[in-house]
C-alpha positions in Angstrom: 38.9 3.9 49.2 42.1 2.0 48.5 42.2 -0.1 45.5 44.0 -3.5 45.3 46.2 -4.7 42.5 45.8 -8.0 41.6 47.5 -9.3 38.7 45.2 -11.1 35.8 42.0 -9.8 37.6 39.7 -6.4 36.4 40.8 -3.6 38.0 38.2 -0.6 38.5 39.3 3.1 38.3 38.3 6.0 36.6 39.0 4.6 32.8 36.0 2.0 33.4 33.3 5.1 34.1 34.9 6.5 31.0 34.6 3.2 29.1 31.2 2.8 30.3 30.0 6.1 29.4 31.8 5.8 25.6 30.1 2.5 25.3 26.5 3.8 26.4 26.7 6.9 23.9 28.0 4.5 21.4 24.8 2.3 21.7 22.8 5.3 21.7 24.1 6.5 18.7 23.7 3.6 16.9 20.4 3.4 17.4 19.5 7.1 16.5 21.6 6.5 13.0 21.3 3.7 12.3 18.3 1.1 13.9 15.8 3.1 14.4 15.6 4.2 10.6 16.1 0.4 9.7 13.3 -0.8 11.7 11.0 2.0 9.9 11.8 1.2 6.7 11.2 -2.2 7.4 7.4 -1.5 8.6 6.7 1.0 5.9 7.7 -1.9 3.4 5.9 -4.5 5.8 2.3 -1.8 5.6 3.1 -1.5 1.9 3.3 -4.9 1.1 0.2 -5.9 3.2 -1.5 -3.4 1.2 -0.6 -4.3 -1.9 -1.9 -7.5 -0.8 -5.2 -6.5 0.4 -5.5 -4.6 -2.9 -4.7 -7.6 -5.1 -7.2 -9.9 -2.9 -9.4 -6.7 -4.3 -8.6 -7.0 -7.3 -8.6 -11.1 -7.2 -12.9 -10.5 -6.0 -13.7 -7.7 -8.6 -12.4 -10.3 -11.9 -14.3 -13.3 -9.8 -17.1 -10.6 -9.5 -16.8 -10.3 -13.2 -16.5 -13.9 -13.8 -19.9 -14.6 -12.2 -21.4 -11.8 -14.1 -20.3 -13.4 -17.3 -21.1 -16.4 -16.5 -24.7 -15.3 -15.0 -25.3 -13.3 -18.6 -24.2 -16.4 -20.4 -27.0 -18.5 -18.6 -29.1 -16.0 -19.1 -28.6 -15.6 -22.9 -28.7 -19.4 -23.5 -31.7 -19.4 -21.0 -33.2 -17.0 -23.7 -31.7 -18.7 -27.1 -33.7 -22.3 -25.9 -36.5 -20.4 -25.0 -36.2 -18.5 -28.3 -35.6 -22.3 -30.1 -39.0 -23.9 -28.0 -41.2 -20.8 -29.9 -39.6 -20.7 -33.3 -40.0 -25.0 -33.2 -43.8 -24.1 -32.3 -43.9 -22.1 -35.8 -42.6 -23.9 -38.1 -41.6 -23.1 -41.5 -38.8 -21.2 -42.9 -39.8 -18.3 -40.8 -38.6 -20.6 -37.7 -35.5 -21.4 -39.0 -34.3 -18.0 -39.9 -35.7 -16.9 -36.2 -33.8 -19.4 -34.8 -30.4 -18.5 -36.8 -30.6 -14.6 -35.9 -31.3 -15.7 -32.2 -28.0 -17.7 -32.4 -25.7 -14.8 -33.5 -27.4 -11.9 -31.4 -26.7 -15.1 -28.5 -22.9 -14.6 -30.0 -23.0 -11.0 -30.5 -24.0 -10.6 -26.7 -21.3 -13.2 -25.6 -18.9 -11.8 -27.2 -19.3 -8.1 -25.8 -19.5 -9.6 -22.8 -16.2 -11.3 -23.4 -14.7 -8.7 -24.4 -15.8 -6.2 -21.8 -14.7 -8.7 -19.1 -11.2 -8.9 -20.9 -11.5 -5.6 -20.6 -11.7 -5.1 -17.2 -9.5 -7.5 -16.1 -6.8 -6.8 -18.2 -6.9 -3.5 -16.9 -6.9 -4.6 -13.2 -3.6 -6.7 -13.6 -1.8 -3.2 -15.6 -2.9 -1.4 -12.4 -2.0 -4.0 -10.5 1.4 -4.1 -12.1 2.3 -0.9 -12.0 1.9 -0.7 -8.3 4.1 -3.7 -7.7 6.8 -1.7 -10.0 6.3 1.5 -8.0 6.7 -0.3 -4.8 9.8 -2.5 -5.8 11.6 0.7 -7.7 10.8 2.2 -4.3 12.1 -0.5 -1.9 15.6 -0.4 -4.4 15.4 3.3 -4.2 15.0 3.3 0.1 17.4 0.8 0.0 20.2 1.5 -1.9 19.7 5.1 -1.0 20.1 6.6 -4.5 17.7 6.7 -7.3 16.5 4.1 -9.6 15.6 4.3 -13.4 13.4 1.7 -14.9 15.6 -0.2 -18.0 
Protein backbone atom coordinates (compact mmCIF):
# COMPACT_ATOMS: atom_id res chain seq x y z
CA UNK A 1 0.00 0.00 0.00
CA UNK A 2 1.66 3.28 -1.05
CA UNK A 3 0.82 6.26 0.98
CA UNK A 4 0.42 9.75 -0.47
CA UNK A 5 1.86 12.98 0.92
CA UNK A 6 -0.22 15.74 0.96
CA UNK A 7 0.81 18.76 2.60
CA UNK A 8 -1.72 20.25 5.47
CA UNK A 9 -3.76 17.01 5.28
CA UNK A 10 -3.59 13.87 8.12
CA UNK A 11 -1.29 11.49 7.20
CA UNK A 12 -1.77 7.73 8.45
CA UNK A 13 1.22 5.48 9.30
CA UNK A 14 2.25 3.54 12.03
CA UNK A 15 2.51 6.58 14.77
CA UNK A 16 -1.47 6.88 14.52
CA UNK A 17 -2.00 2.97 15.67
CA UNK A 18 0.50 3.91 18.32
CA UNK A 19 -1.40 7.13 19.20
CA UNK A 20 -4.53 5.37 19.12
CA UNK A 21 -3.59 2.65 21.35
CA UNK A 22 -1.76 5.36 23.98
CA UNK A 23 -4.97 7.16 23.97
CA UNK A 24 -7.29 3.99 24.55
CA UNK A 25 -5.04 2.76 27.54
CA UNK A 26 -5.10 6.34 28.68
CA UNK A 27 -8.92 6.39 28.87
CA UNK A 28 -8.92 3.08 30.40
CA UNK A 29 -6.74 4.12 33.03
CA UNK A 30 -8.53 6.90 33.93
CA UNK A 31 -11.38 5.35 34.51
CA UNK A 32 -9.98 2.40 36.70
CA UNK A 33 -8.07 5.35 38.91
CA UNK A 34 -9.88 7.72 38.87
CA UNK A 35 -13.97 7.62 37.68
CA UNK A 36 -14.95 4.67 38.70
CA UNK A 37 -13.98 5.32 42.46
CA UNK A 38 -15.64 8.84 41.99
CA UNK A 39 -18.84 7.61 40.82
CA UNK A 40 -18.95 5.13 43.97
CA UNK A 41 -18.34 7.54 46.32
CA UNK A 42 -20.82 9.60 44.97
CA UNK A 43 -23.63 6.69 45.35
CA UNK A 44 -22.46 5.58 48.80
CA UNK A 45 -23.03 9.39 49.84
CA UNK A 46 -26.29 9.46 47.50
CA UNK A 47 -27.59 5.82 49.68
CA UNK A 48 -26.34 7.49 52.84
CA UNK A 49 -27.95 10.58 52.50
CA UNK A 50 -31.36 9.01 51.34
CA UNK A 51 -31.05 7.10 54.46
CA UNK A 52 -30.43 9.55 56.68
CA UNK A 53 -33.48 11.01 55.15
CA UNK A 54 -35.76 8.10 55.54
CA UNK A 55 -34.48 7.90 59.12
CA UNK A 56 -35.34 11.60 60.01
CA UNK A 57 -38.90 11.24 58.16
CA UNK A 58 -38.74 8.30 61.11
CA UNK A 59 -37.90 10.23 63.47
CA UNK A 60 -40.17 13.33 62.18
CA UNK A 61 -43.46 10.27 62.73
CA UNK A 62 -42.21 8.90 66.14
CA UNK A 63 -42.21 12.95 67.89
CA UNK A 64 -45.74 13.39 65.75
CA UNK A 65 -46.54 9.86 67.29
CA UNK A 66 -45.68 11.33 70.52
CA UNK A 67 -47.42 14.59 69.95
CA UNK A 68 -50.77 12.81 69.38
CA UNK A 69 -50.10 10.77 72.46
CA UNK A 70 -49.76 13.89 74.45
CA UNK A 71 -52.22 15.47 73.17
CA UNK A 72 -54.66 12.28 73.41
CA UNK A 73 -53.59 11.95 77.34
CA UNK A 74 -54.24 15.65 77.70
CA UNK A 75 -57.95 15.24 76.43
CA UNK A 76 -58.19 12.51 78.34
CA UNK A 77 -57.01 14.05 81.67
CA UNK A 78 -59.22 17.19 81.19
CA UNK A 79 -62.03 14.72 79.88
CA UNK A 80 -61.51 13.34 83.48
CA UNK A 81 -60.85 16.79 85.54
CA UNK A 82 -64.72 18.09 84.11
CA UNK A 83 -66.01 14.90 84.84
CA UNK A 84 -64.26 14.99 88.27
CA UNK A 85 -65.73 18.98 88.52
CA UNK A 86 -69.61 17.70 87.36
CA UNK A 87 -69.45 15.12 90.74
CA UNK A 88 -67.63 17.26 93.17
CA UNK A 89 -70.38 20.33 92.04
CA UNK A 90 -73.07 17.43 92.74
CA UNK A 91 -71.60 17.33 96.53
CA UNK A 92 -71.33 20.40 97.64
CA UNK A 93 -69.63 21.69 100.59
CA UNK A 94 -66.09 22.13 101.40
CA UNK A 95 -65.54 18.50 100.66
CA UNK A 96 -66.20 19.51 96.91
CA UNK A 97 -63.99 22.20 96.75
CA UNK A 98 -61.00 20.48 98.15
CA UNK A 99 -61.92 17.43 95.58
CA UNK A 100 -61.98 19.62 92.97
CA UNK A 101 -58.50 21.42 93.89
CA UNK A 102 -56.52 17.86 94.31
CA UNK A 103 -58.21 16.83 90.87
CA UNK A 104 -56.56 20.03 89.39
CA UNK A 105 -52.99 19.37 90.46
CA UNK A 106 -52.97 15.43 89.95
CA UNK A 107 -54.55 16.95 86.22
CA UNK A 108 -50.96 19.08 86.40
CA UNK A 109 -48.92 16.38 87.87
CA UNK A 110 -50.05 14.03 84.97
CA UNK A 111 -49.42 16.83 82.34
CA UNK A 112 -46.43 17.55 83.37
CA UNK A 113 -44.92 13.89 83.33
CA UNK A 114 -46.23 13.67 80.22
CA UNK A 115 -44.52 16.83 79.13
CA UNK A 116 -41.66 15.91 80.33
CA UNK A 117 -41.50 12.41 79.07
CA UNK A 118 -42.26 13.64 75.52
CA UNK A 119 -39.33 16.25 75.89
CA UNK A 120 -37.80 13.46 76.72
CA UNK A 121 -38.08 11.52 73.92
CA UNK A 122 -37.76 13.91 71.52
CA UNK A 123 -34.87 15.58 72.67
CA UNK A 124 -33.30 12.36 72.46
CA UNK A 125 -34.40 11.68 68.85
CA UNK A 126 -32.83 14.98 67.49
CA UNK A 127 -29.13 13.98 69.67
CA UNK A 128 -29.45 10.76 67.66
CA UNK A 129 -30.36 12.35 64.97
CA UNK A 130 -27.44 14.76 65.20
CA UNK A 131 -24.92 12.61 65.74
CA UNK A 132 -25.62 10.74 62.58
CA UNK A 133 -25.62 13.80 60.46
CA UNK A 134 -21.96 14.61 62.18
CA UNK A 135 -20.82 11.00 61.50
CA UNK A 136 -21.94 11.21 57.95
CA UNK A 137 -20.51 14.83 57.16
CA UNK A 138 -16.97 13.99 59.17
CA UNK A 139 -17.21 10.94 56.90
CA UNK A 140 -18.00 12.62 53.47
CA UNK A 141 -14.82 15.31 54.57
CA UNK A 142 -12.89 12.29 55.55
CA UNK A 143 -13.70 10.22 51.80
CA UNK A 144 -13.18 13.33 50.34
CA UNK A 145 -10.25 14.90 51.28
CA UNK A 146 -8.71 11.57 51.69
CA UNK A 147 -7.07 12.10 55.15
CA UNK A 148 -8.68 12.08 58.50
CA UNK A 149 -10.85 14.47 60.19
CA UNK A 150 -11.00 15.52 64.04
CA UNK A 151 -14.03 17.16 65.27
CA UNK A 152 -12.99 20.96 66.80
Amino acid sequence: MELIYIPGMITINETMVVVLVSFLILVFVLNRIMFRPLLDTMQQRDDRMDQLDREIDASRQEAEALNRDLREREDAARKDGFDRKKELESLAGGQAAEMMEASRQEISRMKEKVEQEVALQLEEAQKRVQKEAEDLAAGIMEHILDRSVTAS
